[in-house]
VMD Tcl script that draws the C-alpha trace (Angstrom):
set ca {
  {96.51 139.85 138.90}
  {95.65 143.50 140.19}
  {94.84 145.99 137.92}
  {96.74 148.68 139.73}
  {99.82 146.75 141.23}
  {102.16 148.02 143.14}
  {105.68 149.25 141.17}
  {108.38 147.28 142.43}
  {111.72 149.30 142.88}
  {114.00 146.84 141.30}
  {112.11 144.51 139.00}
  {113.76 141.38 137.98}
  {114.42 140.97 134.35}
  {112.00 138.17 132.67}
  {113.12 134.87 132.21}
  {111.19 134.83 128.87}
  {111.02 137.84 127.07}
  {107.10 138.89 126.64}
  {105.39 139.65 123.01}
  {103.64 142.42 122.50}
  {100.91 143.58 120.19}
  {98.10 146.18 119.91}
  {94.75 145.67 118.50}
  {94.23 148.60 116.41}
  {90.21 150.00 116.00}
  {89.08 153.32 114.43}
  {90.01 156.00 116.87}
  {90.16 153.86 119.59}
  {88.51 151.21 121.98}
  {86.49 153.89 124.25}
  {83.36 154.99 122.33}
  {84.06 158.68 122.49}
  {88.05 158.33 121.51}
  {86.99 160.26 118.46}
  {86.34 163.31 120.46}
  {89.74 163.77 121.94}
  {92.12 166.39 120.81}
  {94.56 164.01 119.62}
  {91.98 161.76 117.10}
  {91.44 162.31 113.82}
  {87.89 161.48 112.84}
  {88.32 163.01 109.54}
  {91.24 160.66 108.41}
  {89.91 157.14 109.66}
  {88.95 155.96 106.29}
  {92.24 157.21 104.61}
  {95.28 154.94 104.35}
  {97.67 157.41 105.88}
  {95.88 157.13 109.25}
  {96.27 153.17 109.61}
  {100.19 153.53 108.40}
  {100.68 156.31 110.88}
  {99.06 154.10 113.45}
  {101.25 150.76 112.28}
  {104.49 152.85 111.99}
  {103.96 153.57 115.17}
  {103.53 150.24 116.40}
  {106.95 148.96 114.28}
  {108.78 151.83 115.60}
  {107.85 149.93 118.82}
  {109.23 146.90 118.01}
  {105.85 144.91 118.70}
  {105.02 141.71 117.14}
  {101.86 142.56 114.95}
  {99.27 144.46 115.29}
  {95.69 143.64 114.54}
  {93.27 145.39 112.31}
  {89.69 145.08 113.32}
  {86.84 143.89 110.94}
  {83.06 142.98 111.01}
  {79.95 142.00 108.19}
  {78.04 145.14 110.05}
  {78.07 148.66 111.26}
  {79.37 149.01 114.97}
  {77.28 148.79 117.77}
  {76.94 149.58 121.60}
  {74.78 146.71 121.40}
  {76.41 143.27 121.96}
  {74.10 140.92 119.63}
  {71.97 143.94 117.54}
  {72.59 147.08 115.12}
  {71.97 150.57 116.78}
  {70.85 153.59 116.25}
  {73.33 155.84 118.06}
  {74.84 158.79 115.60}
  {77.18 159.94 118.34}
  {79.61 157.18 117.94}
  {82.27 156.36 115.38}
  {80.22 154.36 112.59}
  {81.68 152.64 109.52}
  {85.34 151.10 108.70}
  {87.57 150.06 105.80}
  {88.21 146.31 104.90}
  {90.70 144.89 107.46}
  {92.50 142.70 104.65}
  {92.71 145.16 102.02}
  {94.19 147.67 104.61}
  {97.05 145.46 105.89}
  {97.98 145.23 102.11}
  {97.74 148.74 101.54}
  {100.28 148.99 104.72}
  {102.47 145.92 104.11}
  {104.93 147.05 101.30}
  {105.24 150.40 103.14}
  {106.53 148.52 106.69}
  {109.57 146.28 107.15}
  {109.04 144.17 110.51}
  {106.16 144.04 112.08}
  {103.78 141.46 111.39}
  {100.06 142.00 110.13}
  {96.73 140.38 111.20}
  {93.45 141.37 109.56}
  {90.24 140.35 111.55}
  {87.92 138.06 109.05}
  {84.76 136.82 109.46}
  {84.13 132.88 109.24}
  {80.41 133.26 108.85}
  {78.99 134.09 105.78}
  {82.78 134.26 104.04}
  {84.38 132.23 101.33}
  {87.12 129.69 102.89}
  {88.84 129.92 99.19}
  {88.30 134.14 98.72}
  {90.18 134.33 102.74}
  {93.02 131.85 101.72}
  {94.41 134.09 98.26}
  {93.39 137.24 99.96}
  {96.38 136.31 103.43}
  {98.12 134.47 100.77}
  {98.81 137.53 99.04}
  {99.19 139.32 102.10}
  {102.03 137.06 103.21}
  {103.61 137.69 99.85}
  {102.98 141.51 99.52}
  {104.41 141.67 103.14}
  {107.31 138.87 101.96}
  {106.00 136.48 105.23}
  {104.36 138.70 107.58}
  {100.60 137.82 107.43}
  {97.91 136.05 109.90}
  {94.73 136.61 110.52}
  {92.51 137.28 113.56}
  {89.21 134.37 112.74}
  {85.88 135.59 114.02}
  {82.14 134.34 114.05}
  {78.80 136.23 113.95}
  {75.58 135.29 115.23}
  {73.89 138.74 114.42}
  {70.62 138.06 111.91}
  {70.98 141.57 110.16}
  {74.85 140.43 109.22}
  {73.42 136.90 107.40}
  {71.07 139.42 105.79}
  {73.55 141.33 104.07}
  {74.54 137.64 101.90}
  {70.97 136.04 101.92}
  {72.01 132.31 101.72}
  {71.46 131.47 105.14}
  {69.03 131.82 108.37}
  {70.81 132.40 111.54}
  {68.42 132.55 114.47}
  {67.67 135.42 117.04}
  {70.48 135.47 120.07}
  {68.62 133.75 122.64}
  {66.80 135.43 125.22}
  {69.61 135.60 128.39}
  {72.38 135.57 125.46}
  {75.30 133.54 124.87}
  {75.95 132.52 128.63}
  {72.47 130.59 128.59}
  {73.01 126.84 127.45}
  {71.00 127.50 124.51}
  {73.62 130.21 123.72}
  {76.13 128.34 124.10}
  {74.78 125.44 121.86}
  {74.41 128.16 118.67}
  {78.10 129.41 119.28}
  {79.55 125.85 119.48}
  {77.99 125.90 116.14}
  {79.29 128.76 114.97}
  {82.84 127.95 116.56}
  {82.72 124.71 114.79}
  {82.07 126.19 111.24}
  {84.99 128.56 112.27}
  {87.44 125.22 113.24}
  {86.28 123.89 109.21}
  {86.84 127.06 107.71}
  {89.94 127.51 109.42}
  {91.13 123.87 108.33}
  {89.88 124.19 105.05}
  {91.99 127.87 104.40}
  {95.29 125.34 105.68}
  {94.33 122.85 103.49}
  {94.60 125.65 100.79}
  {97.90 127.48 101.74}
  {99.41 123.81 101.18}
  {97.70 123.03 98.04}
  {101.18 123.89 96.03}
  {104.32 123.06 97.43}
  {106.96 124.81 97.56}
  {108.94 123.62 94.84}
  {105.93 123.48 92.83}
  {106.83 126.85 90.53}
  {109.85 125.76 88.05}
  {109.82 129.08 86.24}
  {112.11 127.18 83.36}
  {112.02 129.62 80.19}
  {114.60 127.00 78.64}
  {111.81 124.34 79.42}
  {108.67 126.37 79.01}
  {107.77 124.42 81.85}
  {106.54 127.22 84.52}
  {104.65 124.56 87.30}
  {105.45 120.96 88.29}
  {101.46 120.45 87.83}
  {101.94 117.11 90.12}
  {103.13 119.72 93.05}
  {99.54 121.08 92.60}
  {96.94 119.10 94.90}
  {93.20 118.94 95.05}
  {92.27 119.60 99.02}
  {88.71 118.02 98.93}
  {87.81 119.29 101.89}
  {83.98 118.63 103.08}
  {82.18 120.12 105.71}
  {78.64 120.74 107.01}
  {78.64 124.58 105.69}
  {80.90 124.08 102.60}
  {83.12 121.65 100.23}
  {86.36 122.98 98.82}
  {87.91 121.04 95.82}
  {91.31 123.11 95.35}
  {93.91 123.44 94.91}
  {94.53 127.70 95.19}
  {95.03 129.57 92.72}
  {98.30 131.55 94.98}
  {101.28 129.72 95.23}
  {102.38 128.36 99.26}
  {102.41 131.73 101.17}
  {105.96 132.67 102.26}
  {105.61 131.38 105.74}
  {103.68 128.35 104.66}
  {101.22 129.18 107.02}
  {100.28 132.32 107.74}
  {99.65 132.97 111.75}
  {95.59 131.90 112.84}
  {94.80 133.62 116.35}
  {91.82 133.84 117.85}
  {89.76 135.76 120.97}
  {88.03 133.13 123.13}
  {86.27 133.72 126.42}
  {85.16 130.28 127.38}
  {85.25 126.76 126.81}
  {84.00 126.78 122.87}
  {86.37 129.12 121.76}
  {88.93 127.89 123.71}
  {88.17 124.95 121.70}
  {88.70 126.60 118.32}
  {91.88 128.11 119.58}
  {93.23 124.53 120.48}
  {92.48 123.04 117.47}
  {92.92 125.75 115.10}
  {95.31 128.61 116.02}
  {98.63 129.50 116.64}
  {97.28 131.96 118.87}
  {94.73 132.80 121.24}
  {93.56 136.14 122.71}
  {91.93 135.44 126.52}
  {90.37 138.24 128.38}
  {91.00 137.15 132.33}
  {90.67 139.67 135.29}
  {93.03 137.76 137.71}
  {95.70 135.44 137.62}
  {93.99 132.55 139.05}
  {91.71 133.25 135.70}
  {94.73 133.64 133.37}
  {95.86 129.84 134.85}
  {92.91 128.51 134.36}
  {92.37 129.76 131.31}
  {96.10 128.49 129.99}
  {95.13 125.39 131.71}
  {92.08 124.81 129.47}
  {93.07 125.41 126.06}
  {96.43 123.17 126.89}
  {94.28 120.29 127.66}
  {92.16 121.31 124.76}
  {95.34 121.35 122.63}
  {96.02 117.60 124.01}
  {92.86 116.55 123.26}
  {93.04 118.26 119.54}
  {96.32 116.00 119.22}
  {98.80 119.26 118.95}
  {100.41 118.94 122.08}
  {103.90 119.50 120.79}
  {102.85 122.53 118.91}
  {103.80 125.90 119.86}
  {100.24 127.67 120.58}
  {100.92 131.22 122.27}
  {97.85 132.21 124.81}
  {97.98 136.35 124.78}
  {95.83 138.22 127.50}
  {93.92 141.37 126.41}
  {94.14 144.58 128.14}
  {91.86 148.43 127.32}
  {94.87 150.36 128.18}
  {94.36 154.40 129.33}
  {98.11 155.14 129.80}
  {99.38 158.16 131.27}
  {102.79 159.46 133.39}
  {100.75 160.18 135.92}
  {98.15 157.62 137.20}
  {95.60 160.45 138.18}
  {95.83 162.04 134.85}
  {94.79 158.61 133.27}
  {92.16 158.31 135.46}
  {90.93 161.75 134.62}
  {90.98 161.12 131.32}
  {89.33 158.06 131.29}
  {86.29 159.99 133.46}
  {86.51 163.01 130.88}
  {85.79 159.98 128.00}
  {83.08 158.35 129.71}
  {81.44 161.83 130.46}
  {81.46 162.39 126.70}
  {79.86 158.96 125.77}
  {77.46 159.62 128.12}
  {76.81 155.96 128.79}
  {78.12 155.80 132.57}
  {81.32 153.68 133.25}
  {83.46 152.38 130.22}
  {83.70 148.63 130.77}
  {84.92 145.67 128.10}
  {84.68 142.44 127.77}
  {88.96 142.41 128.64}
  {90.07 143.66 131.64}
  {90.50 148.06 131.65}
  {94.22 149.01 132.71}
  {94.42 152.79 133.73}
  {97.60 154.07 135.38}
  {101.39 154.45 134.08}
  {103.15 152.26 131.79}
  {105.49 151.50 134.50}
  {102.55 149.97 136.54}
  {101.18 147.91 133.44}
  {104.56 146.79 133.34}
  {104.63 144.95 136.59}
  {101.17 143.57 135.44}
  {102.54 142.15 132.62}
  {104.87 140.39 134.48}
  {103.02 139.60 136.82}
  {100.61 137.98 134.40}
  {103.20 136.33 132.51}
  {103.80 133.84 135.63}
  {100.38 132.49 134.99}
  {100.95 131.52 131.94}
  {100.52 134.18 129.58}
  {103.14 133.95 126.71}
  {102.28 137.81 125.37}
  {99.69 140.71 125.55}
  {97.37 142.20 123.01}
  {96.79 145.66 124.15}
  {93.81 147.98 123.10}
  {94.30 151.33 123.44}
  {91.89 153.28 124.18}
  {92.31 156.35 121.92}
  {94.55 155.11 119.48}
  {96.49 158.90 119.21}
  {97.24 158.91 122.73}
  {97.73 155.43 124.36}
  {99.25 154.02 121.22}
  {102.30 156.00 121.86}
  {102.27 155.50 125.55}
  {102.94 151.76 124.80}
  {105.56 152.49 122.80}
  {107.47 155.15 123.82}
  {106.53 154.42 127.52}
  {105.80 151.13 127.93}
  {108.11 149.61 125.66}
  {111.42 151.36 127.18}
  {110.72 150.07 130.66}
  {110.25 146.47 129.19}
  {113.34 146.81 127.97}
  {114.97 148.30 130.97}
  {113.87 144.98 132.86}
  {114.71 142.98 130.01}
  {111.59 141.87 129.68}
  {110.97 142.95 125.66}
  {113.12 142.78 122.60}
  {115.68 145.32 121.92}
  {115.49 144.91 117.95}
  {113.49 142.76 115.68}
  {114.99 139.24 115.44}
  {113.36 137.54 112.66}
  {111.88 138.79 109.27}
  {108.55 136.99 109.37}
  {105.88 137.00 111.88}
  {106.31 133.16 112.47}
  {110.04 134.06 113.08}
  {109.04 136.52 115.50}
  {106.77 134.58 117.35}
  {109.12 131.18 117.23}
  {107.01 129.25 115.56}
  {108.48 126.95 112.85}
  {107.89 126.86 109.19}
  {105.42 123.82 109.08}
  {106.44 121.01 106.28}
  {103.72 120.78 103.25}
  {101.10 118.32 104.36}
  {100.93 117.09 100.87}
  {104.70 116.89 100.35}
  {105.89 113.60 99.44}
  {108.26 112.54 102.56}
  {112.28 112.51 101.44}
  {113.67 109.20 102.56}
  {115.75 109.19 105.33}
  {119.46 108.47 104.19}
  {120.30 104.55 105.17}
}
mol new
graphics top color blue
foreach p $ca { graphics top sphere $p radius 0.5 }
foreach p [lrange $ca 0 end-1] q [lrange $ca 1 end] { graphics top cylinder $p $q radius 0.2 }
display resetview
């Protein structure tokens, strides 16, 4: 899977139609994205900026976007706060934005980042609930951990202990994010447990009755865990979808772990396509193992994207941005696309045959390369018939063809002799 691949003069139109969606942060993905002519530094915190941004992204007929989130201040740092001032700093609360957004957007689906760690299983579950309703069934969420100390700081009922020295590759690392990854897996299964605490039916709304609930159709989840016990049931009705879509980023065999067991999606960051197999070929045994082999579980690869018509001009600009940050190379922990949209196009495709179901895009300066996936990269999809040509569903489940799961606590209906 090469990063600048070769256009081919007559691509073949996908057997499979790819999703798409764009992971939407600040001004950006590149640190000095703010600088560019096209960002607007002074608007980040203002809702018209994120509609702009997701009204761009429906107009494109993606799948969802994603909203990024965190329990601290951004950092160039990977594990520790900063003190760099030249670098966008602060952000607005991922969930409350997407509801801000959802009544004022029709299709496209909506997927706040939220912290596991340190976070209320019960305060996450109403807050997508309502999303799903406000957005009538087009909510998920994007479930993330944190190992940082000064982030447990902020809530003072727990310890977490330094990073260890060599990071999270070391195998002591890895030990305190299987933790952390397992907390996310209860959280997430607790938060289920939730969405199904009514069923559907369980709302009678009878004014000739005064009978409002079916208060049987109400059921305590009494869920226990190492980091928390939730008694339920909610206090919001089954969300439209009945479950709202759980995705995931996961770079190795932990979080590929927590995106087997837990997710409907999974965001994997490989640079090749012998990495994107085996990478699909981990969290499908995973997903065996978890005992949701027939489920549908979507594994999206990540991409930076610097888009431009010409591939020199991209790579310019992506020089012209790293000049600015003054920091030497730009590099992610996803793989960095710069060239034309037809080029990322044949990657795409390219990457699909490994396994990849859909992509989640970043672009790099959200005024610029958000509309180059759109308006650029969208229309040559479509020319290869690779990419939708209208939405097709009105939820995000529908979109991604994932079924409306039955109410685990639903008594089963007899089957007819």
């Amino acid at each position: 899977m090469s990063l600048t691949p070769t256009p081919s003069p007559s691509p073949s139109p996908s057997p499979t139609p790819l999703h798409l969606a764009v992971a939407l942060d600040g001004a950006g993905w590149h640190p000095a994205a703010w600088r560019e002519p096209v960002a607007r530094p002074r608007e980040l915190l203002t809702a018209a900026y994120w509609l702009d941004l997701v009204t761009e992204a429906e107009r494109g007929l993606l799948d969802f976007v994603t909203i990024e989130d965190g329990l601290g201040l951004q950092s160039s740092h990977p594990t520790a706060p900063d003190d760099r001032t030249d670098q966008v700093r602060g952000r607005l609360d991922a969930v409350l934005v997407a509801a801000r957004i959802a009544p004022l957007t029709r299709h496209i689906g909506l997927v706040p980042t939220v912290v596991a760690t340190h976070t209320e299983p019960f305060h996450l579950s109403k807050a997508i609930a309502t999303l799903d309703y406000v957005s009538s069934g087009r909510a998920g969420l994007r479930v993330q951990v944190t190992g940082r100390p000064n982030e447990a700081a902020h809530f003072g009922r727990r310890t977490v202990p330094p990073v260890p020295a060599g990071g999270y590759a070391t195998p002591a690392g890895q030990h305190a994010a299987g933790e952390l990854l397992d907390e996310a897996a209860d959280y997430v299964e607790a938060v289920r447990r939730l969405w199904d605490s009514w069923e559907d039916d369980a709302e009678i709304r009878d004014v000739a009755t005064g009978r409002f609930i079916d208060r049987a159709k109400l059921h305590y989840v009494d869920f226990e865990g190492k980091h928390f016990r939730v008694k339920g049931p909610s206090i919001t009705p089954r969300p439209p979808q009945g479950q709202p879509v759980v995705s995931a980023l996961a770079h190795g065999t932990a979080p590929y772990r927590l995106v087997a067991r837990s997710a409907d999606i999974g965001y994997v960051t490989p640079h090749d396509a012998a990495q994107a197999r085996a990478a699909v070929a981990e969290i499908r045994a995973e997903q065996e193992a978890a005992g949701r082999a027939d489920d549908t579980l979507h594994v999206f690869g990540d991409l930076v994207v610097f888009l431009d018509e010409d591939p020199g001009a991209a790579a310019a600009r992506r020089d012209r941005l790293d000049a600015l940050a003054g920091s030497g190379p730009y590099t992610s922990d996803a793989p960095v696309f710069t060239g034309t949209p037809a080029q990322l196009a044949d990657l795409l495709q390219e990457s699909q045959e490994a396994g990849l179901s859909g992509f989640r895009l970043r672009p790099a300066v959200a005024g610029h390369d958000l509309p180059a996936v759109t308006r650029g990269l969208v229309p040559e999809l479509q020319r290869r018939g690779a990419f939708r040509q209208s939405y097709e569903a009105d939820t995000l489940r529908g979109l991604l063809g994932l079924a409306r799961p039955v109410n685990r606590y639903a008594a089963a209906v007899p089957t007819p002799a």
